[in-house]
TORZAVO-746484 format. One record per atom (N, C-alpha, C): atom name; y, z, x. Coordinates in steps of 0.2 Angstrom, whole numbers. Atoms other than C-alpha are relative to their C-alpha. Example, Ala and Ser with C-alpha at 12.3 -4.5 7.8 and 13.67 -1.06 7.14 Angstrom:
N,-6,0,4
CA,-22,39,62
C,6,0,4
N,-6,-1,-4
CA,-5,36,68
C,5,3,-4
This chain:
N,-6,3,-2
CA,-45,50,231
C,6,3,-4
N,-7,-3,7
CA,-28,58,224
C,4,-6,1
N,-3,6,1
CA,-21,43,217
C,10,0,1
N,-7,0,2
CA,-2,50,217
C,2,-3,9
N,1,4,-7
CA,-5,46,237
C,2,-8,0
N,1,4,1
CA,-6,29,231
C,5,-5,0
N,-4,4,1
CA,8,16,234
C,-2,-7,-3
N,1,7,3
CA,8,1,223
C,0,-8,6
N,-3,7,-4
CA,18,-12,237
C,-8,1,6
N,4,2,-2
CA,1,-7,247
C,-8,-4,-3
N,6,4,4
CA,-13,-13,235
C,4,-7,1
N,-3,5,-1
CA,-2,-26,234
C,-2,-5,7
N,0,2,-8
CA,-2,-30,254
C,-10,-1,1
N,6,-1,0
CA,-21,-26,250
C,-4,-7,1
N,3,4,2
CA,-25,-40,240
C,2,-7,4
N,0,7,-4
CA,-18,-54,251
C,-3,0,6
N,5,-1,-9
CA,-26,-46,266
C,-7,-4,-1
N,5,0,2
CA,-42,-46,257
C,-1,-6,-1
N,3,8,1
CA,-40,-65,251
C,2,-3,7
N,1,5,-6
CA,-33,-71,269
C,-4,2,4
N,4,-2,-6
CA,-43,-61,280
C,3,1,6
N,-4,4,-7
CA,-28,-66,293
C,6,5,1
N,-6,-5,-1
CA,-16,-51,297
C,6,-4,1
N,-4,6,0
CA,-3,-66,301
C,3,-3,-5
N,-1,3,10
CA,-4,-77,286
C,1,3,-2
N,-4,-7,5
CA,-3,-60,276
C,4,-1,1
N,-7,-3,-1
CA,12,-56,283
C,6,-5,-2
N,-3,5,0
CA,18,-74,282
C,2,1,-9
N,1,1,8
CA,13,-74,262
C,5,6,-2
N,-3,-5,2
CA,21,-56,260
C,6,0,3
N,-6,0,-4
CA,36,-61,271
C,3,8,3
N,1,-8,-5
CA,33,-44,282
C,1,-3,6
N,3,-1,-9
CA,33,-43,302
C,-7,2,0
N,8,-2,-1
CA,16,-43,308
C,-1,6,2
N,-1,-10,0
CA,19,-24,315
C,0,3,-7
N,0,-7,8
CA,24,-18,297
C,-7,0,-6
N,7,1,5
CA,9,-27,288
C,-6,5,4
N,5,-3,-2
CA,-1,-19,303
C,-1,8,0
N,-1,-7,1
CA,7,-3,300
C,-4,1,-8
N,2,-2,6
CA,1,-4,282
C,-6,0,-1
N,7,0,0
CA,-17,-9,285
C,-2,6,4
N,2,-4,-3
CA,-19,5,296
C,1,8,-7
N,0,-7,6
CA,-14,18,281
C,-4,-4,-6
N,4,1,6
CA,-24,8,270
C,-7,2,3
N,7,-2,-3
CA,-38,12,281
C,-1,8,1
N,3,-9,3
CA,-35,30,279
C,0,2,-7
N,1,-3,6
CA,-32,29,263
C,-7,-1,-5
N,7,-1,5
CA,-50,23,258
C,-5,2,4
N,6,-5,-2
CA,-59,30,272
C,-3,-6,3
N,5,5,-2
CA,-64,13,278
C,4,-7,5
N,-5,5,-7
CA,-59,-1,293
C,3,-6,-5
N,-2,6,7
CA,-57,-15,276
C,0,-6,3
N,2,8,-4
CA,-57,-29,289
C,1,4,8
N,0,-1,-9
CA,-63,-29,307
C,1,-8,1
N,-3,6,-4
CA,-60,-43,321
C,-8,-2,-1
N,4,3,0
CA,-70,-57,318
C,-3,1,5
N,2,0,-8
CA,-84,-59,331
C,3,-8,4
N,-5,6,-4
CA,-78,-77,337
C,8,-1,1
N,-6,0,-2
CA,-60,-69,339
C,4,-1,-4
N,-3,2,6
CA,-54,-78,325
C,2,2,-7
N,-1,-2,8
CA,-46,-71,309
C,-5,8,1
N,7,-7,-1
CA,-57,-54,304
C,-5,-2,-5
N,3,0,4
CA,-69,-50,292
C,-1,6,-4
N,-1,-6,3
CA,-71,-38,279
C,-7,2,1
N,4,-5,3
CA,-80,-24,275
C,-6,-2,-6
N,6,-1,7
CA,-94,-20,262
C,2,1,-6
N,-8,-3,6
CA,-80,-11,255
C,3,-3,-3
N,-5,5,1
CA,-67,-21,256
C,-2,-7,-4
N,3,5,6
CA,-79,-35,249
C,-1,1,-7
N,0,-5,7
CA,-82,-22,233
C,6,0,-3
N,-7,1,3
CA,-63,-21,231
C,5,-5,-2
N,-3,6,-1
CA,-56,-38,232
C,-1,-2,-10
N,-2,0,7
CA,-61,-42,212
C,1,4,-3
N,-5,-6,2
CA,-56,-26,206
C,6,-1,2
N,-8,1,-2
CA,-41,-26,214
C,6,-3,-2
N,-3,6,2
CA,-36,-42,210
C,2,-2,-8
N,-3,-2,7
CA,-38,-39,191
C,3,6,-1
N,-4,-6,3
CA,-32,-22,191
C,9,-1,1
N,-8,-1,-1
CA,-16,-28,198
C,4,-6,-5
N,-2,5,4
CA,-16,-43,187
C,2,5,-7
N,-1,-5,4
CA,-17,-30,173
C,5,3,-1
N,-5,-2,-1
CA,-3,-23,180
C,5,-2,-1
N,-6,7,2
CA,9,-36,178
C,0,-2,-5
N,2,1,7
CA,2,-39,162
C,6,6,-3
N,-4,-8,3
CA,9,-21,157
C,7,-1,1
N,-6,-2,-2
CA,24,-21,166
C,5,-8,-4
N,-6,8,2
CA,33,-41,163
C,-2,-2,-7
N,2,4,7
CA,23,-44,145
C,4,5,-7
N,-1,-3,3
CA,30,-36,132
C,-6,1,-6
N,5,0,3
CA,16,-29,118
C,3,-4,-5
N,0,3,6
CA,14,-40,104
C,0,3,-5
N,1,-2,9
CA,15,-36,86
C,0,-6,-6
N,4,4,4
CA,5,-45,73
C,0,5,-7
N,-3,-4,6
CA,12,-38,54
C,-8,2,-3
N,6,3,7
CA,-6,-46,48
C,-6,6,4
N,5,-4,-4
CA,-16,-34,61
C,0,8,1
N,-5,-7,-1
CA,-6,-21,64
C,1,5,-5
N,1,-5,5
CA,-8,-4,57
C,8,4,2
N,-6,-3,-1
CA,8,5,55
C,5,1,-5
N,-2,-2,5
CA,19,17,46
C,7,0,1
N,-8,0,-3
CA,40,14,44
C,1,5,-4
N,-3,-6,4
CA,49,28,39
C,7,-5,0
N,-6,2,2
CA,66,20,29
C,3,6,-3
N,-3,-4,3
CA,80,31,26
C,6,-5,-4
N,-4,3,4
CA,91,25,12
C,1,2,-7
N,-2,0,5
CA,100,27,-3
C,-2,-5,-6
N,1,4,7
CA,95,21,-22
C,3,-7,3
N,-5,4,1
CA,107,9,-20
C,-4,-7,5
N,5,4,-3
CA,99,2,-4
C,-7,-1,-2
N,5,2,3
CA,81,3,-11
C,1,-6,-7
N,-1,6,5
CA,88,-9,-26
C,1,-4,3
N,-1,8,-4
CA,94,-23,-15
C,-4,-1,7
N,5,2,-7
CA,85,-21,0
C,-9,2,0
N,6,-6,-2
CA,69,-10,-3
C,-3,-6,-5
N,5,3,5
CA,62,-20,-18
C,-2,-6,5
N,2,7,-6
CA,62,-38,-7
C,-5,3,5
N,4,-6,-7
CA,56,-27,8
C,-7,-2,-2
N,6,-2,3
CA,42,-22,-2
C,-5,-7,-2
N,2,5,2
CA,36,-39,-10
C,-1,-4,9
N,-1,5,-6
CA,39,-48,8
C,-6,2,4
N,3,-3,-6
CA,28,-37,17
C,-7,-1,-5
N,4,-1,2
CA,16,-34,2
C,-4,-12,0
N,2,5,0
CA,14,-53,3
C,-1,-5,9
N,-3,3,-6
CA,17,-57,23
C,-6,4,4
N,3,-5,-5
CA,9,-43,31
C,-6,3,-2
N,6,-3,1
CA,-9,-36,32
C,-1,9,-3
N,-1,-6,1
CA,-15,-20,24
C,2,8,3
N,-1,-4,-4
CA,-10,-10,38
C,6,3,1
N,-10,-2,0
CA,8,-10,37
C,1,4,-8
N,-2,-4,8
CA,14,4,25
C,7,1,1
N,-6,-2,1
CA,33,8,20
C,1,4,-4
N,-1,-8,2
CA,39,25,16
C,7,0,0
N,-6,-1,-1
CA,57,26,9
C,1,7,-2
N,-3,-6,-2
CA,66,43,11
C,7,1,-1
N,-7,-2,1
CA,82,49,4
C,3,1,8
N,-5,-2,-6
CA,98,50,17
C,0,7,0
N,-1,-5,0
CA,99,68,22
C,6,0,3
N,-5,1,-5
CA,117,68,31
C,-3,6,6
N,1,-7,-5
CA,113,86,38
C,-4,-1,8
N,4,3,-5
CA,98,79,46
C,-1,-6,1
N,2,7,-3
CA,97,62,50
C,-1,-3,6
N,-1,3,-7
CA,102,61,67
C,-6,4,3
N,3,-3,0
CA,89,76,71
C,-6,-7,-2
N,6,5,4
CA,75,65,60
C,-1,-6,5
N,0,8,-3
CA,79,48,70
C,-2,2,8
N,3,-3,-6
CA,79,58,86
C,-7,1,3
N,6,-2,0
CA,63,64,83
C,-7,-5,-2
N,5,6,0
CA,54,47,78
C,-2,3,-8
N,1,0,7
CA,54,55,59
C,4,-5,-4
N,-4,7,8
CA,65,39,52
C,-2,-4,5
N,-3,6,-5
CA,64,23,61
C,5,-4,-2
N,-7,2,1
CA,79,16,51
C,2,2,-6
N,-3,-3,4
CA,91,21,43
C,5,-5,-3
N,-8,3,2
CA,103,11,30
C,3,2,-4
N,-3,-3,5
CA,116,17,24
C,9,-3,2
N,-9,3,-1
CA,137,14,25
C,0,4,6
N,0,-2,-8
CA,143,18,43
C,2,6,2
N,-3,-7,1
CA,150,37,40
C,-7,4,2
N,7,-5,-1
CA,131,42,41
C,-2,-2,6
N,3,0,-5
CA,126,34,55
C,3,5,7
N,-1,-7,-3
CA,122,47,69
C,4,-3,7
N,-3,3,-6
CA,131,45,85
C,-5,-3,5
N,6,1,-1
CA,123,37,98
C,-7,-5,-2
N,2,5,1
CA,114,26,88
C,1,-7,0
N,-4,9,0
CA,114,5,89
C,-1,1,-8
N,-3,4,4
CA,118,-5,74
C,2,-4,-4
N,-2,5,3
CA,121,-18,64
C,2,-1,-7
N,0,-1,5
CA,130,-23,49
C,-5,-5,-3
N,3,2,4
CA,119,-30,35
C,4,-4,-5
N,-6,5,7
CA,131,-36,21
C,5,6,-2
N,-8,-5,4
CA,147,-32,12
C,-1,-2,-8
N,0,1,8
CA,147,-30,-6
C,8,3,-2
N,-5,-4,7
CA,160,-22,-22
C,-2,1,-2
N,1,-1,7
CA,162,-16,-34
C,3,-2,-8
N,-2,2,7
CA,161,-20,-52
C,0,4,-7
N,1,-5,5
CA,161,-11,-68
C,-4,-5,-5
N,6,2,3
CA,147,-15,-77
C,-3,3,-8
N,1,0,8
CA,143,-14,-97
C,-6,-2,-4
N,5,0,2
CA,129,-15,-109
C,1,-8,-2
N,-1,6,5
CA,125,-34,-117
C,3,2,-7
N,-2,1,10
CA,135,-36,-135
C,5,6,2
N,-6,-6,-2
CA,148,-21,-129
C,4,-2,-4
N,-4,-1,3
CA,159,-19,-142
C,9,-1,1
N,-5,0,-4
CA,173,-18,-131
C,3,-9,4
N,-4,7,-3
CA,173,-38,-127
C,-6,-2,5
N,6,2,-8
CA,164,-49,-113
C,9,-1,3
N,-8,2,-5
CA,185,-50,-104
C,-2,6,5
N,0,-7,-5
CA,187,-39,-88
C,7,3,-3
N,-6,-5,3
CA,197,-24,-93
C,5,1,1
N,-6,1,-3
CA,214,-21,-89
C,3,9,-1
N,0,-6,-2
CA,222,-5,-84
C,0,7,-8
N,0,-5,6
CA,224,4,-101
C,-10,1,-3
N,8,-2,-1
CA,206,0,-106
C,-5,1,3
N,4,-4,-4
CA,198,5,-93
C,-2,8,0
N,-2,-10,2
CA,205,23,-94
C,-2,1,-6
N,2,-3,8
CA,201,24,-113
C,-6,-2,-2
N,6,1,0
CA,183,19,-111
C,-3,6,4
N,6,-6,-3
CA,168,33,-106
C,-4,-3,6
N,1,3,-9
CA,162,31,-88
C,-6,5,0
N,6,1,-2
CA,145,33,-83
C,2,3,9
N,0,-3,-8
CA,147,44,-62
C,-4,-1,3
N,7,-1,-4
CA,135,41,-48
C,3,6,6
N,0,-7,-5
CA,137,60,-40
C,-5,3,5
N,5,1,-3
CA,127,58,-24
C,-3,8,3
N,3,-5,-1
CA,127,76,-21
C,-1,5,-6
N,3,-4,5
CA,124,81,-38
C,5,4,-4
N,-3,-2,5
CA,133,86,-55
C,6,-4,-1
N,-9,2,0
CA,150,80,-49
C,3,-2,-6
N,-3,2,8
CA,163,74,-63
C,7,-3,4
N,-7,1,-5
CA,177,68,-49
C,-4,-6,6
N,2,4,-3
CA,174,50,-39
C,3,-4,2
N,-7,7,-3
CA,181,35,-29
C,3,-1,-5
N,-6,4,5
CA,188,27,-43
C,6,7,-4
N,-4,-5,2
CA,195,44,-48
C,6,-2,4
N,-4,0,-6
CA,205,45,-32
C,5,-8,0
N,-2,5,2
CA,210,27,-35
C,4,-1,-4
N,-3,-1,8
CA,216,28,-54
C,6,6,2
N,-5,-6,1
CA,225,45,-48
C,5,-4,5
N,-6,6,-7
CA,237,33,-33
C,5,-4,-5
N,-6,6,3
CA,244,23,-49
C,2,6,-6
N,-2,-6,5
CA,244,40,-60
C,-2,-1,-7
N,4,1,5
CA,231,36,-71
C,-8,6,-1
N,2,-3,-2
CA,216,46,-76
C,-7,-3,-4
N,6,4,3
CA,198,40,-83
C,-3,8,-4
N,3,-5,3
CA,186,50,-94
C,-9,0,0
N,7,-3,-1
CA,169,54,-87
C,-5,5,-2
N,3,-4,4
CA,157,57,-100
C,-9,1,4
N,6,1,-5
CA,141,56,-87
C,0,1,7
N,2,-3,-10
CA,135,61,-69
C,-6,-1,0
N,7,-2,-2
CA,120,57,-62
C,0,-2,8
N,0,-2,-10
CA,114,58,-44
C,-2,-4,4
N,1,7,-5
CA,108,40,-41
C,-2,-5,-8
N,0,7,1
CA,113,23,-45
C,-7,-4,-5
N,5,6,5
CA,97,15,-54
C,-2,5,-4
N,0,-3,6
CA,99,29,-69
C,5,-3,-3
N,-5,1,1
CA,114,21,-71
C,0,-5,-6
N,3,6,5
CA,107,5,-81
C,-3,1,-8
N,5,0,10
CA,96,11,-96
C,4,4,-2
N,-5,-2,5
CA,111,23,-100
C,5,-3,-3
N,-4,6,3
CA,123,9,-101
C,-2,-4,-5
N,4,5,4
CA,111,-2,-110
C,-1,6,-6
N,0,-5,6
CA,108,15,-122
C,6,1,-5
N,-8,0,3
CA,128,16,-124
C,4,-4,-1
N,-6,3,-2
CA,145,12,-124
C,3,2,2
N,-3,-4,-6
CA,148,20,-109
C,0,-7,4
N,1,2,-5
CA,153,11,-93
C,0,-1,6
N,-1,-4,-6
CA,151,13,-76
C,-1,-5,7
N,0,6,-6
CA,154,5,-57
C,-6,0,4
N,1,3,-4
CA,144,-2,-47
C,-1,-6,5
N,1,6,-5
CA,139,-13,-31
C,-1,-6,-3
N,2,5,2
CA,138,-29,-36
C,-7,-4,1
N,6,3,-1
CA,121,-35,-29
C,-2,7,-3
N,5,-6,4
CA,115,-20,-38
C,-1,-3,-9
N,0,2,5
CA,123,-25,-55
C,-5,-10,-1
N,4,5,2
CA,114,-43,-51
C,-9,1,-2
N,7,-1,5
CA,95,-35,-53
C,1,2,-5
N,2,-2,5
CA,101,-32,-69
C,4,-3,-5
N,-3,3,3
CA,109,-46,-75
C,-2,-2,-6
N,0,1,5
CA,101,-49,-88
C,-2,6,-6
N,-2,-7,4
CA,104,-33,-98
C,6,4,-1
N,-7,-2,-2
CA,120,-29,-89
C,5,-6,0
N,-5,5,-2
CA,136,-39,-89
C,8,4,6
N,-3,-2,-7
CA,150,-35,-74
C,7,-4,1
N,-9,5,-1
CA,169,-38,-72
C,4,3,6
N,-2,-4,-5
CA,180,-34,-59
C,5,6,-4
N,-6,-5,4
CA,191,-20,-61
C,6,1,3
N,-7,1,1
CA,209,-16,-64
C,3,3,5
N,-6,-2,-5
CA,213,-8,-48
C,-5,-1,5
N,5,3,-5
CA,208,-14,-33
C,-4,7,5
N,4,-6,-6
CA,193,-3,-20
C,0,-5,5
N,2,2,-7
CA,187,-5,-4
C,-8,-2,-2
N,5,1,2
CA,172,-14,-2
C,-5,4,6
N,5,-4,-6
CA,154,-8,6
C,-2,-5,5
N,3,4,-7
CA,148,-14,22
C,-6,7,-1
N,5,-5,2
CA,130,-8,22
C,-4,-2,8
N,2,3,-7
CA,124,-6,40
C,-7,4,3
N,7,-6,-2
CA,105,-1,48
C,2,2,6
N,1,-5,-5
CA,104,10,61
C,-7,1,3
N,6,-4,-5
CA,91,15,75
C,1,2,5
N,1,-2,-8
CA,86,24,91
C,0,-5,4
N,-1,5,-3
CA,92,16,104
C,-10,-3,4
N,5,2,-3
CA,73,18,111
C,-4,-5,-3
N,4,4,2
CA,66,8,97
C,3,-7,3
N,-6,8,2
CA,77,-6,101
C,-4,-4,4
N,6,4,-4
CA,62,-16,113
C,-6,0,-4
N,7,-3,2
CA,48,-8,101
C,0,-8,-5
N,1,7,2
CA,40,-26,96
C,0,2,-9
N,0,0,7
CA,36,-19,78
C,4,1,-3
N,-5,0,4
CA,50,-11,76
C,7,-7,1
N,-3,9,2
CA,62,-29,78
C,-3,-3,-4
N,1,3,4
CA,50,-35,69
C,3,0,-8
N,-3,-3,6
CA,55,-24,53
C,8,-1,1
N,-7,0,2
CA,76,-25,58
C,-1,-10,-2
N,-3,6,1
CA,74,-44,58
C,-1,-2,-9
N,2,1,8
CA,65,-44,41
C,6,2,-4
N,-6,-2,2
CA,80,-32,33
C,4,-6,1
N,-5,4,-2
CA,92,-43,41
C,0,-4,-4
N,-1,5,1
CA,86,-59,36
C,0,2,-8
N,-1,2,4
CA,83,-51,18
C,8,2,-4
N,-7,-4,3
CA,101,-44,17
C,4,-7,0
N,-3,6,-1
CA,106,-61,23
C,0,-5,-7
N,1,4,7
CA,99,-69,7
C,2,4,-7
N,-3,-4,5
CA,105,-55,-5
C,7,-1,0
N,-8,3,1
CA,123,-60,0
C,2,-8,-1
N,-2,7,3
CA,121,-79,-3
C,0,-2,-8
């Protein structure tokens, strides 16, 4: 049998023939005309080669086949099956479930989000579930996501690829952050001392020595003096804590490290981060993956309170 032959609305029309035996009542049940249902029992008798129900002998209703007796529990599961598939959606069980998330994110996100992440899962979820975080590549991201090599991506919204859904996660600042005992005081700084202290850089594409706060400083005609660059955010701490250098970061960044680091606002005002995931619109039904943005969410939710 070439199954592409095969219309679903007749197995359908099948199975209630098979359970009434009553070309009538079928049609009644399937709300057809007796002509169209009789139309459709005659192509299901060519399509298996077999009469499937004949006329009773006392006139009455028919009778099936041998066949048709053979196909009536199959049938009836296979089409229950179907239904299954189609109106259920699969389940996903974290504790069963074997599976690998590709996270794209920056330092920054692996501090506030990625470490929780990890213990949640490491205590929540069964051996099966692995987590792979992955530098943001801007070049490639949108390519990567397309191709099922990220399944999300958080990062501030400039990166996200076209095209993709969305949500924000939380909004942070920033803070200028210092070593415990700084010689320079526990007060937040004020526009002079800021500039005549040594500033620690997070140069995302490496070396730089010119940053937000530059651009900032330079709008009031001020200029600061960057005696450090490095290329991500959680180097930023043991060099502060080594010196008397000092350098900005996010605020729920400088909280993992409160107690080593202390944190003031600074003397000219920025803009703050909104830090949003991103994914394929095709994940956006995938049970597992929901599973994964709820968790983010819900730990991005309690990293802002």
């Amino acid at each position: 049998m070439d199954i592409t032959r095969i219309d679903l609305n007749l197995l359908a029309s099948l199975d209630v023939l098979l359970d009434e035996a009553n070309v009538t009542r079928a049609a009644r049940r399937l709300k057809l005309s007796q002509p169209a249902l009789s139309a459709q029992l005659a192509r299901l008798r060519e399509l298996f080669g077999d009469p499937l129900l004949l006329p009773a002998e006392g006139g009455r209703g028919m009778t099936l086949t041998a066949r048709a007796v053979g196909l009536r529990d199959p049938l009836r599961g296979a089409l229950r099956d179907l239904d299954r598939m189609v109106t259920h959606a699969p389940d996903f069980d974290p504790v069963q479930s074997s599976r690998a998330f590709q996270i794209a994110m920056s330092d920054n996100g692996v501090a506030i989000l990625g470490v929780d992440l990890v213990a949640w899962v490491s205590a929540h979820a069964g051996p099966g579930i692995r987590v792979a975080f992955r530098p943001v590549d801007p070049a490639r991201i949108g390519t990567l996501m397309v191709n099922g090599d990220v399944d999300l991506l958080i990062s501030i919204k400039s990166l996200i690829p076209p095209a993709m859904k969305a949500r924000v996660l939380l909004e942070d600042r920033y803070l200028m952050a210092q070593r415990k005992g700084h010689p320079r005081g526990a007060t937040p700084p004020d526009l002079d001392t800021y500039c005549a202290l040594r500033h620690v850089l997070v140069s995302l594409d490496g070396g730089g020595f010119h940053g937000f706060m530059d651009d900032y400083l330079h709008k009031v005609g001020r200029r600061r003096k960057v005696a450090v660059s490095v290329p991500q955010y959680h180097l930023m701490p043991d060099i502060l804590e080594a010196t008397d250098y000092v350098g900005v970061m996010p605020s729920r960044l400088v909280q993992r490290f409160a107690g080593r680091l202390d944190a003031f606002d600074l003397p000219v005002p920025t803009h703050d981060i909104s830090l949003y995931a991103s994914w394929h619109p095709r994940m956006h039904a995938d049970a597992g993956h929901r599973w994964l943005r709820e968790r983010v969410a819900a730990l991005a939710g309690k990293s802002s309170a």
